[in-house]
ZAMARGU-4260 file (C-alpha; in steps of 0.2 Angstrom, whole numbers, plus 5000, padded with zeros to 4 digits):
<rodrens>
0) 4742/5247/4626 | 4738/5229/4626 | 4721/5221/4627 | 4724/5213/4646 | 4731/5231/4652
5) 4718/5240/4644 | 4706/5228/4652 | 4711/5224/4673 | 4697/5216/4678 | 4702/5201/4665
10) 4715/5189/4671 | 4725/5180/4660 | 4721/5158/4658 | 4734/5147/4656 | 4729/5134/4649
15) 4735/5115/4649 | 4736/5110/4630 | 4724/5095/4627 | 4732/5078/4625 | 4730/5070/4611
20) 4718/5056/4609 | 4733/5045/4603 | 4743/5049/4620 | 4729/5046/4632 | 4725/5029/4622
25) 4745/5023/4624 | 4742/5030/4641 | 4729/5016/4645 | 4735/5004/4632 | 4753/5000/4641
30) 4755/4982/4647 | 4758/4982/4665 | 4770/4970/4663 | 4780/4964/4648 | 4794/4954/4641
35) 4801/4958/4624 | 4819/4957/4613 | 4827/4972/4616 | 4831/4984/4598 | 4845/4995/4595
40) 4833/5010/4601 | 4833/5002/4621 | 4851/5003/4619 | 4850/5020/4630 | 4842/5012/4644
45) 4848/4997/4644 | 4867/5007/4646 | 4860/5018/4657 | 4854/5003/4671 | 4870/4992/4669
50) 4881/5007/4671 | 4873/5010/4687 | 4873/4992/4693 | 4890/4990/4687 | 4901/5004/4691
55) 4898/5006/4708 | 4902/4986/4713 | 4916/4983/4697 | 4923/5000/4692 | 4918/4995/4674
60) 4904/4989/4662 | 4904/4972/4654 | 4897/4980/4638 | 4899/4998/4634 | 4885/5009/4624
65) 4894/5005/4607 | 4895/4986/4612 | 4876/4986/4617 | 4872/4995/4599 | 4882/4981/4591
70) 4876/4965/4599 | 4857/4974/4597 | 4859/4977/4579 | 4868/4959/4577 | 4856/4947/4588
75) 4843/4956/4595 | 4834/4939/4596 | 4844/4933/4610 | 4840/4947/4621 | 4826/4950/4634
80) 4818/4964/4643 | 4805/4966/4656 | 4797/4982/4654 | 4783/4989/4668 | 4771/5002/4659
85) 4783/5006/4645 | 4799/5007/4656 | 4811/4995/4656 | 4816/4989/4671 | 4828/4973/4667
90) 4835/4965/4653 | 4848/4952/4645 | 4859/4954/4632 | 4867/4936/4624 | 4877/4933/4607
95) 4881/4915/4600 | 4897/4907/4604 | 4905/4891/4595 | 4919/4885/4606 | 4916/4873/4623
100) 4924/4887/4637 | 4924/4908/4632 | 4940/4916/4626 | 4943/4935/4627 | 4935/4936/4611
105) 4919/4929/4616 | 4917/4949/4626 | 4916/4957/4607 | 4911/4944/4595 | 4894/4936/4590
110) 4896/4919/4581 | 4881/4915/4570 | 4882/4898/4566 | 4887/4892/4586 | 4876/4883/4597
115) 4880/4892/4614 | 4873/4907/4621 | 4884/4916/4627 | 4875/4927/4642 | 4887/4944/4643
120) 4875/4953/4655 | 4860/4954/4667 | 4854/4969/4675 | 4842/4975/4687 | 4835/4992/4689
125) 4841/5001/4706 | 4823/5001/4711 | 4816/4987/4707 | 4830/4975/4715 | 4829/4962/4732
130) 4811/4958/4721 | 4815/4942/4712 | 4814/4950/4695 | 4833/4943/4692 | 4827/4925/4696
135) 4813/4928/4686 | 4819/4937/4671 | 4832/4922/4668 | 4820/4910/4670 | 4810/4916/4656
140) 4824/4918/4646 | 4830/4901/4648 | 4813/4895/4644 | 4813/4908/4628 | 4830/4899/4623
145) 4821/4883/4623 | 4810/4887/4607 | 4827/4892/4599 | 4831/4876/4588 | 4849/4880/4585
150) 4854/4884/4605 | 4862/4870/4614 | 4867/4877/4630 | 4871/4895/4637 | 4886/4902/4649
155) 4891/4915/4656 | 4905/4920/4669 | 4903/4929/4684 | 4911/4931/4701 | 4912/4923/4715
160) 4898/4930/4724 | 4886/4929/4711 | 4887/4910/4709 | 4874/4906/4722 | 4862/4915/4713
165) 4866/4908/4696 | 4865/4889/4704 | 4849/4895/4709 | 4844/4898/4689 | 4851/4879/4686
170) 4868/4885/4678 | 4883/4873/4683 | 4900/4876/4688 | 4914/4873/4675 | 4928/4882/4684
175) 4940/4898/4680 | 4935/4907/4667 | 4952/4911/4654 | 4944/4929/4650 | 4951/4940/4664
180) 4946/4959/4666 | 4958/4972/4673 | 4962/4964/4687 | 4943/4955/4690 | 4943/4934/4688
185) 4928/4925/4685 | 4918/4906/4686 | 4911/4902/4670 | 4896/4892/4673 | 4885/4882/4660
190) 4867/4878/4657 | 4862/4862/4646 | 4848/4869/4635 | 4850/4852/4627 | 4839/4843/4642
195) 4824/4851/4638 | 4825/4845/4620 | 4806/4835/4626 | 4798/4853/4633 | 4803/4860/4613
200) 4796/4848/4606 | 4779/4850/4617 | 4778/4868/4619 | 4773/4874/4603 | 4788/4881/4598
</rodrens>
């Protein structure tokens, strides 16, 4: 006979096991808000949002999970995420270019010695959309690529419907875009990083 059936009037505890002193200081230790590169071990996430944002709208991804591995292992440094209390809640990936307009390879390769970012993706968590965080995020980013010596300019293609917002960032048109996907056609758009070769200078950078 066990101890608690021998004994009625006991009644079993269940206890929560104690956190440790580590977890509740990283609990109160979380920056509300923060911007960071992005590392291969955000890759997860950072699939798991632009897959959302994606599919529903284009049927596809502009970078897969083993693409997003490879252009985190290769340049993480020209990558940005915001993260709210440890969660990240948007992000940019970017690789180097070396040519004036994108080609089909510019979807898979990273050119170290160019001078253009080459922007592949920006996404937006399902909840935290119609907030500004896009605007925002790309604002940073473009200020981060500023301090980047080497960097020139950044493109990016996009659709038609999205180039109100990206004039909104400052990028410019430059016309159709040669890299085609399935059946989707795109406006590759520029931004001079060149002009704010006086704010490099001054920022500290």
């Amino acid at each position: 006979m066990s101890v608690i059936s021998a004994l009625p009037f006991l009644k079993p505890v269940h206890l929560r096991p104690p956190r440790s002193s580590a977890a509740r200081q990283r609990r109160h230790t979380l920056p509300a808000s923060e911007f960071r590169c992005l590392t291969p071990e955000d890759a997860i996430s950072v699939f798991e949002i632009e897959r959302e944002a994606f599919i529903s709208v284009s049927g596809d991804c502009p970078l897969h999970l083993d693409e997003i591995r490879h252009f985190l292992n290769l340049c993480p440094e020209l990558s940005l995420g915001w993260f709210e209390e440890g969660r990240l809640v948007a992000f940019i990936i970017g690789s180097l270019w070396d040519q004036d307009r994108l080609s089909q390879d510019a979807l898979t390769l990273h050119k170290p010695h160019g001078s253009t970012v080459h922007i592949h993706v920006l996404a937006v968590h399902r909840t935290f959309r119609q907030q500004g965080k896009g605007f925002i995020l790309m604002w940073r980013y473009l200020q981060y690529l500023c301090c980047l010596p080497y960097v020139r300019r950044t493109t990016l293609m996009c659709e038609d419907f999205l180039i109100p917002f990206y004039s909104k960032c400052g990028f410019k048109e430059l016309g159709p875009c040669e890299v085609t996907v399935g059946s989707l056609n795109f406006i590759e758009m520029n931004y001079d990083i060149c002009g704010h070769a006086f704010m490099r200078r001054n920022s500290g950078c």
